[in-house]
N, C-alpha and C positions, 0 to 999 in steps of 0.2 A: 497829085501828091499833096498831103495836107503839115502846112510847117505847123505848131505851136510849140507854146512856151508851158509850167509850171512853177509855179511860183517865182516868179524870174529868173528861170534856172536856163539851160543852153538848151535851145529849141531842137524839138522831135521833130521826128517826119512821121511819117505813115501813108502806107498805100491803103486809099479803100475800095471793098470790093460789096457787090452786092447780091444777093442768094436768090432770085425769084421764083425759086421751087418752093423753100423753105421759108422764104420770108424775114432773112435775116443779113444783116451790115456785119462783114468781118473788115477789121480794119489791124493791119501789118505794121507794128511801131518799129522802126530799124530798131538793132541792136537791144529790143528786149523782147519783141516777139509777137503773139497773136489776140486780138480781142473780137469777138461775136455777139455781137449786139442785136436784139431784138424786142419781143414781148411776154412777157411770162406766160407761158404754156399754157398753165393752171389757170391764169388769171386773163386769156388773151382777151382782147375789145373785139364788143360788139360792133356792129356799124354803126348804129346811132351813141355811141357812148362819148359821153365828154372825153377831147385829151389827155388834159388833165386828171382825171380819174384814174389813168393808163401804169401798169404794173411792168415796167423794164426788166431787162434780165441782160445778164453780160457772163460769158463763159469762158473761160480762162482759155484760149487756145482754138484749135481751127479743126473741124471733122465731126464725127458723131460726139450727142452731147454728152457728158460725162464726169466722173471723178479727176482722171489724168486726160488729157487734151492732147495734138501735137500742137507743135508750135505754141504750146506753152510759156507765158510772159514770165520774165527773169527780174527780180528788182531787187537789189543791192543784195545777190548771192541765193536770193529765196524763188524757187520757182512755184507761182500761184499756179494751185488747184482747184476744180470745185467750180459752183456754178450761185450766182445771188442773184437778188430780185430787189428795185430800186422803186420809188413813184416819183411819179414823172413833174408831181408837184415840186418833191419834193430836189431833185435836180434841178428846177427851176429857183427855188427858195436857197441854191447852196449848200444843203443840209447833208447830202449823200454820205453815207460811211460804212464801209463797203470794208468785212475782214475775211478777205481770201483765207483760205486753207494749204498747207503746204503737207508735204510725207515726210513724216521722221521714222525710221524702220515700218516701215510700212501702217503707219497709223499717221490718220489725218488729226492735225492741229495747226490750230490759229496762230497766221502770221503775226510779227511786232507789228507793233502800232505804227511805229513809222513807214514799217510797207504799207501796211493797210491806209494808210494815210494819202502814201505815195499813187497806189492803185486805186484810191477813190478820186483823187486828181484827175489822173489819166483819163480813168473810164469816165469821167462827169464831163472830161473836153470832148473826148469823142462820142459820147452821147449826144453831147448837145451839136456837134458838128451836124452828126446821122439825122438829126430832128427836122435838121433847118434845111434838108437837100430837097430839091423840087420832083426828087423819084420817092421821096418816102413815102405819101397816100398809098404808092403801086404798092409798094412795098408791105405794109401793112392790110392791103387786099390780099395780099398774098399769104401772108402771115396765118390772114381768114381761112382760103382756101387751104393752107394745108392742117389748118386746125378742126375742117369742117366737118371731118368722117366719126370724129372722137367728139366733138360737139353734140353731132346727129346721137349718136349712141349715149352720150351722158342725156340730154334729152327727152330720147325713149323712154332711156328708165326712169325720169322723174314722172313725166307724161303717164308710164305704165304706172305708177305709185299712187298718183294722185286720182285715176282712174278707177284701181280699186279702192280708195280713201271713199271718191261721190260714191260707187258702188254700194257699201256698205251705209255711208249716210242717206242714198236713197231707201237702203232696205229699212233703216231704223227709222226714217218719217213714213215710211207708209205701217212701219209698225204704231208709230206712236198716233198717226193719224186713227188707227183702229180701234185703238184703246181709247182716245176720244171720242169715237165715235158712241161705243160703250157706253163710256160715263154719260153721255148725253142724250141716251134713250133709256138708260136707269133714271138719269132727274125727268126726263118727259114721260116716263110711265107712272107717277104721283107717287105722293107717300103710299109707304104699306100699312096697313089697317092690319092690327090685331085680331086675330081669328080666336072663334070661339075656344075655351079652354084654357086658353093662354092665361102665363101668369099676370096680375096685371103691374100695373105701371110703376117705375120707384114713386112718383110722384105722389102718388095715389094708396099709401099704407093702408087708410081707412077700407079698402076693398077688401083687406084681409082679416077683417076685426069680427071676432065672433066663431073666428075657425078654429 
């Protein structure tokens, strides 16, 4: 169980749990509810990528990811929805600010600023908790692995893209290689000589004189 504080305010608990399928830290705040922490999908790390380079993600709540969550976190009457993405620099620097989304008749809009404020605390403590556990690396392999299949196939397609890109730039140098070629048994076959008949030269008016 993890106690902290917020702005010196009366100390949280939270149970944390951790996903090794998915690759991600859910962490259980008593009496407001759920937080899912890991790495942003879209942006997950490579293995060789700096830490700090790394794109966080925290999901309001516990289950598939989503708009509405269960165990959806509750903070001063407003229940956070929705799903952010944080840098991991930038959690370190203090900076985080993180504006949940809530349902007002069925349409999503941004919490007050003081939740938002309130939920960027939270999530920035147990962020930084999740960071500093001696199972995170696993974690993060993991995160890999279940990003790897979506990976392979964005990938492909770049792969496939850039295959046909050399493709066509192999067709257009062996084009252009031929048209050089051209040009250079035009200049090695000598000037061409005037053939009889021919008109003669601007140069040369005086050829015309007398006609």
């Amino acid at each position: 169980m993890l106690t902290f504080t917020i702005d010196g305010g009366p100390a949280l608990e939270a149970a944390e749990f951790a996903d090794f399928d998915t690759g991600q830290a859910v962490y259980r705040v008593t009496g407001i509810g759920a937080f899912t922490l890991g790495w942003d999908p879209d942006h997950h790390p490579e293995a060789d990528q700096d830490p700090m380079a790394e794109i966080l993600h925290v999901a309001y709540g516990t289950g598939p990811i989503g708009f509405q969550m269960d165990e959806a976190p509750v903070l001063f009457g407003v229940t956070l929805a929705g799903t952010e993405s944080f840098a991991r620099a930038g959690l370190d620097a203090g900076t985080v600010r993180l504006r949940p989304y809530r349902l007002i008749i069925s349409a999503p809009v941004r919490v007050p600023k003081g939740t938002a404020r309130r939920a960027s605390a939270i999530v920035s403590a147990l962020a930084r908790h999740w960071l500093d556990q001696p199972w995170t690396p696993e974690l993060r392999r993991a995160h890999e692995r279940h990003c790897a299949p979506r990976s392979l196939h964005r990938y492909g397609g770049l792969i496939a893209q850039h295959e046909e890109r050399m493709r066509r730039l192999r067709e257009d140098h062996a084009y252009y290689l031929q048209r050089a070629d051209r040009a250079t048994a035009v200049l090695h076959a000598g000037p061409v000589l005037s053939p009889a008949g021919a008109p003669p030269h601007p140069s040369n008016p005086t050829e015309t004189a007398g006609r």
